[in-house]
N, C-alpha and C positions, 0 to 999 in steps of 0.2 A: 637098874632095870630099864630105864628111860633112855638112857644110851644105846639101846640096842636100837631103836625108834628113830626112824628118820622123819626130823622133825621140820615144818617151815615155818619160822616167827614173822607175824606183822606188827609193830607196834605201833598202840594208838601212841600220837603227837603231844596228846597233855592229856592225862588222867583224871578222872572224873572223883575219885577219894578224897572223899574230907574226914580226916581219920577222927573228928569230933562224934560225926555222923554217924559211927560204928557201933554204938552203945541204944542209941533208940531208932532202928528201924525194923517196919513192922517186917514179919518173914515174908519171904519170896517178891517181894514187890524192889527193890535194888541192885544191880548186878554189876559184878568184877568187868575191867575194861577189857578182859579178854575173854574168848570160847574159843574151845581149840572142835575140829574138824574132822573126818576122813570121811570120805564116798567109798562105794564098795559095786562095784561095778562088772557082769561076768567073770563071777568065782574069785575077782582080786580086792586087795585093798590098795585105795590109792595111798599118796603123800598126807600125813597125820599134820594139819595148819594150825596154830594158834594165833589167832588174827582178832581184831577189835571186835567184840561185841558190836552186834547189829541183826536186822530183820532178813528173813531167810525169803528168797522169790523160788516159787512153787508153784507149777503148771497146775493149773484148774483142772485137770482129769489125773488127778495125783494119786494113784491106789493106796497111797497110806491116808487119804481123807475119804475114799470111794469105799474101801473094803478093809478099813482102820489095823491095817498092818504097822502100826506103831508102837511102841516099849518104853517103859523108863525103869530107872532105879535110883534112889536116892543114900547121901551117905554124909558123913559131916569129914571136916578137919579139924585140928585145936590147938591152940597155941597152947604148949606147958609155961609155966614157970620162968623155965631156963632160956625161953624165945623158941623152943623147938617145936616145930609142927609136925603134927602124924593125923595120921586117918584111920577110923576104926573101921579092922577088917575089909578092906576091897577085894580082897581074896572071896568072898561071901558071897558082896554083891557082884563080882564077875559073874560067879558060877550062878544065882539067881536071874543073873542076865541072858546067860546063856539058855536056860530053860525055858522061858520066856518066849527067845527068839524060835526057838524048836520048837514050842508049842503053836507059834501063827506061823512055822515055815520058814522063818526068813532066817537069811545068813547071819554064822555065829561069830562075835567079834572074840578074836583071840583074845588068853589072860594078860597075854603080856600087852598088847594094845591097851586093853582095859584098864588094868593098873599103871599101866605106863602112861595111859593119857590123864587120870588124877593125878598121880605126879607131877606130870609136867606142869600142869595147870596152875596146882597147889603153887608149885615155885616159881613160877611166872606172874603171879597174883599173891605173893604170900604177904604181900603190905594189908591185904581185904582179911585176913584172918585176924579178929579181934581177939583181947586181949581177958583174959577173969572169966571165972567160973560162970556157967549157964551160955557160955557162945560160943561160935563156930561158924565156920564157912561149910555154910549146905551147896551141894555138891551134885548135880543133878545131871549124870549121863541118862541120854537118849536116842531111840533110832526111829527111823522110818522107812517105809517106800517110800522112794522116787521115781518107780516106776511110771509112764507115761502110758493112759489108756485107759481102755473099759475094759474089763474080762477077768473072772474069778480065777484065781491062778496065782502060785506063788510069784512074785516078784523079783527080778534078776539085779532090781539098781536100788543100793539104799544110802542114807545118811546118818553116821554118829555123829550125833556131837555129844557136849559135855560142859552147860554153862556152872555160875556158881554165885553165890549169894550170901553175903554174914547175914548172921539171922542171932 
């Protein structure tokens, strides 16, 4: 599914994983050295990035902080046994994503985006998927406006992204 996605990799220089580290930290406070990307910009989606983790810069008249046109959805990954990684149901949380975005207005990220961008993620990061029962890489796709301005009104520019966290 991921192949059909056209995808831009950056990678960080030296990763931050100290695979000791993966067994005691608290949730959501640790993050995979990558977050993948897309803008969505008059009616298109752009190039889907997976690039180093980092802080996002956001125009102070931001309508996703002014008139909280923002979403999330959360989901895990798991290592089995065998070293194999899966994700339970992204099909789920697509389609909850998608309801979501319908419900404040804003543009719906396709399934295949969706699921295609935990994929990719997953496998670009699957060193941060610990290992033994009770763990997982939490997995936290989300969107905003970007739109630029004051005024009540659905929004025409937004941001996916999709970072990710062993927990």
């Amino acid at each position: 599914m991921v192949s059909a996605l056209e995808i831009r990799v950056s990678r960080v220089e030296r990763s931050r994983l100290d695979p000791r580290a993966l067994n005691d930290l608290p949730f959501g406070t640790y993050f995979t050295d990558h977050m993948l990307e897309v803008d969505y910009h008059d009616g298109r989606w752009g190039t889907v990035e997976i690039k180093p983790y980092q802080p996002l810069l956001i125009e102070p008249s931001n309508a996703g902080i002014h008139y909280g046109q923002s979403i999330f959805e959360g989901l895990k990954a798991y290592r089995h046994a065998d070293g194999s990684i899966v994700t339970f149901r992204p099909h789920m949380n697509a389609a909850r994503f998608k309801r979501s975005a319908r419900r404040l207005a804003m543009a719906e990220v396709p399934d295949e985006l969706f699921v295609g961008s935990i994929e990719a993620l997953v496998r670009h990061d699957q060193d941060w998927v610990p290992e033994g029962a009770e763990k997982s890489l939490y997995l936290r796709p989300f969107m905003f406006s970007t739109e630029v301005g004051l005024g009540v009104r659905p929004g025409n520019a937004y941001e996916y992204l999709l970072i990710a966290s062993p927990a």
